[in-house]
N, C-alpha and C positions, 0 to 999 in steps of 0.2 A: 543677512548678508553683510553689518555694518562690520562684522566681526573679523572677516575677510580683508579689512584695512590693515589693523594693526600687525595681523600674520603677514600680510604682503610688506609691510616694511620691516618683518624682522626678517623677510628672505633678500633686504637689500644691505649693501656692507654698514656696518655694525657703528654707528656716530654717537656723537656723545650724549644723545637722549636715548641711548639702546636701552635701558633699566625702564626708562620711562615709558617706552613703546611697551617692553617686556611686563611691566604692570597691566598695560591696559590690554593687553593680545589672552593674557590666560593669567590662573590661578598661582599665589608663590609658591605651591606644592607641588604646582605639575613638575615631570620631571626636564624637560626641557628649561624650566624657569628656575631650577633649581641648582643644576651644572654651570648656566652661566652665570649664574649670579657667584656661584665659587672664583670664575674666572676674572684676570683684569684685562684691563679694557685693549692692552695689549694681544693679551692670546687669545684673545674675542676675536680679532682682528685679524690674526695669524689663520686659525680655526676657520673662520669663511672665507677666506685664501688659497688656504689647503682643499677644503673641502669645494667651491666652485669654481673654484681659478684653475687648480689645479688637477684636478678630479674629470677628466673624459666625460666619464658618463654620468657626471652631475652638472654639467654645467647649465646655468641656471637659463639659456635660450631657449626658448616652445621649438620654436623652427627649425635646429639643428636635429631637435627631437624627432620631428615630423617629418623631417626632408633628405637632413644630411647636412655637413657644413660648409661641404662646396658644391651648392645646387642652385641653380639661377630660381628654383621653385619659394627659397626660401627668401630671396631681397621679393621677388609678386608679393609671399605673404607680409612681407613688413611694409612693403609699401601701401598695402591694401589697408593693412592696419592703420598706418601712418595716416592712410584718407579716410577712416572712419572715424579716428580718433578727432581729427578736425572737422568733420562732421556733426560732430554733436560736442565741442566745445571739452574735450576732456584733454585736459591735463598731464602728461606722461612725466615720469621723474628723468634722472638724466641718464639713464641705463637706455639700451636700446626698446626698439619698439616691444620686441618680444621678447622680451625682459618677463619671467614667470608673473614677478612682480608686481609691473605695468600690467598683465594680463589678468591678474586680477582686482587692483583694482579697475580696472574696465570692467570687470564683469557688475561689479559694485555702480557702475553707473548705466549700463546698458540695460534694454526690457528684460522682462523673462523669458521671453521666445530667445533673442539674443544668446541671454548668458548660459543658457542650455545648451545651445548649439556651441559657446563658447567653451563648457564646461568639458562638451563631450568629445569634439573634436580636436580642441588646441592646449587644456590645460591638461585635464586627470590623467593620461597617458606621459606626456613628459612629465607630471608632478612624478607618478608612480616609477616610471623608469629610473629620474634620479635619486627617488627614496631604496630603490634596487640597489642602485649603484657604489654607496657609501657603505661603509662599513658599520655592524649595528653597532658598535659603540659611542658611534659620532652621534652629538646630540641633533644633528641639524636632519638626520634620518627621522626622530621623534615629533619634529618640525615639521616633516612635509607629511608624515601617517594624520599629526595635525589639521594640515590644510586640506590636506585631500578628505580626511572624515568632514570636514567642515561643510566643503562643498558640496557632499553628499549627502547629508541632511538636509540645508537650505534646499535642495533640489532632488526631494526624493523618485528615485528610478534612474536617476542618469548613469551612464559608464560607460567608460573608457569607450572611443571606436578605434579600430588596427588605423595606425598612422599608413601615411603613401609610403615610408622607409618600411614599414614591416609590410605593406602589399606588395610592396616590388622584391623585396626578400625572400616569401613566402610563393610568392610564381618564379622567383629563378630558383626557389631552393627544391620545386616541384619537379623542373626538369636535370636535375642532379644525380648522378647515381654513386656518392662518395660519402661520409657524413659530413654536416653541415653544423659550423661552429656554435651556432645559435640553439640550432635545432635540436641539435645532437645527432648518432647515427640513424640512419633510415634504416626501417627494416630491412632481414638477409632477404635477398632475392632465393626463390624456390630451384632447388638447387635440380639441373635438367637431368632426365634419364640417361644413364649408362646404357648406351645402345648393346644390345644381344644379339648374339648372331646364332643359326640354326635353327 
């Protein structure tokens, strides 16, 4: 799990020990370690900008992943965090609570009962939707297939559960009879008899 540190700070914006995180997170050949090492520290910068700042469906909160981003469900879950995190004395960077980031490492410091449920419930699902999200050229895409392989060996069986945004999507999109952006079209409906007469 200790390995989960140094990928959680390379998902945090890009400072001047970014080469030196980037040594200790993974290999100089992987390909992730390899793109940015082309780049300077400038369009490093730029790059995790575009890519989480800018980017809808990458942006790097659990919560907005799970909830939505204006759901009174997602300050509960960062508050809850907030009181678990001073619970057992950890440490959060200055990103919000649910900050991918911070989520992992927390999971680096919580049991293994914990970080299961943490794995399963509030990180692999937002990791994997943002690795969705970006385009495959971007290296930060290579980054999260990264973190999410990671966490799924430290923790062999766990996956993804449907977030409360895709259960409440999945029950409105049940009683719908149009197609559904996400979904795509719903089957044709069985088309009724031509009544006959005589």
């Amino acid at each position: 799990m200790k390995q989960l540190l140094p990928l959680a700070r390379l998902l945090e914006y890009p400072g001047s020990d970014f080469e030196a995180v980037l040594a200790t997170a993974m290999d100089a050949e992987e390909p992730f370690a390899r793109i940015m090492r082309t780049l300077s520290q400038e369009s490093r910068e730029e790059l995790f900008t575009a890519t989480f700042d800018i980017t809808p469906s990458c942006v790097p909160y659990a919560g907005i992943h799970l909830f939505g981003e204006e759901n009174f469900k997602r300050g509960e879950f960062m508050a809850a965090l907030s009181a678990r995190y001073d619970e057992i004395g950890f440490s959060r960077n200055e990103d919000l609570t649910d900050h991918v980031a911070n989520l992992l490492r927390y999971a680096i410091a919580c049991d293994e009962a914990e970080r299961r449920e943490l794995a399963e419930f509030c990180l692999l699902g937002p990791l994997e939707t943002m690795r969705e999200g970006i385009h495959e050229e971007n290296p930060y895409r290579i980054l999260l297939q990264t973190v999410i392989s990671t966490l799924k060996d430290a923790l062999p069986g766990v996956q993804a559960a449907a977030s409360p945004l895709q259960q409440g999507h999945q029950a409105a999109c049940a009683t719908t009879t149009s197609a559904c952006a996400t979904c795509g079209p719903l089957s044709e409906p069985e088309p009724e008899p031509i009544p006959t007469h005589g």
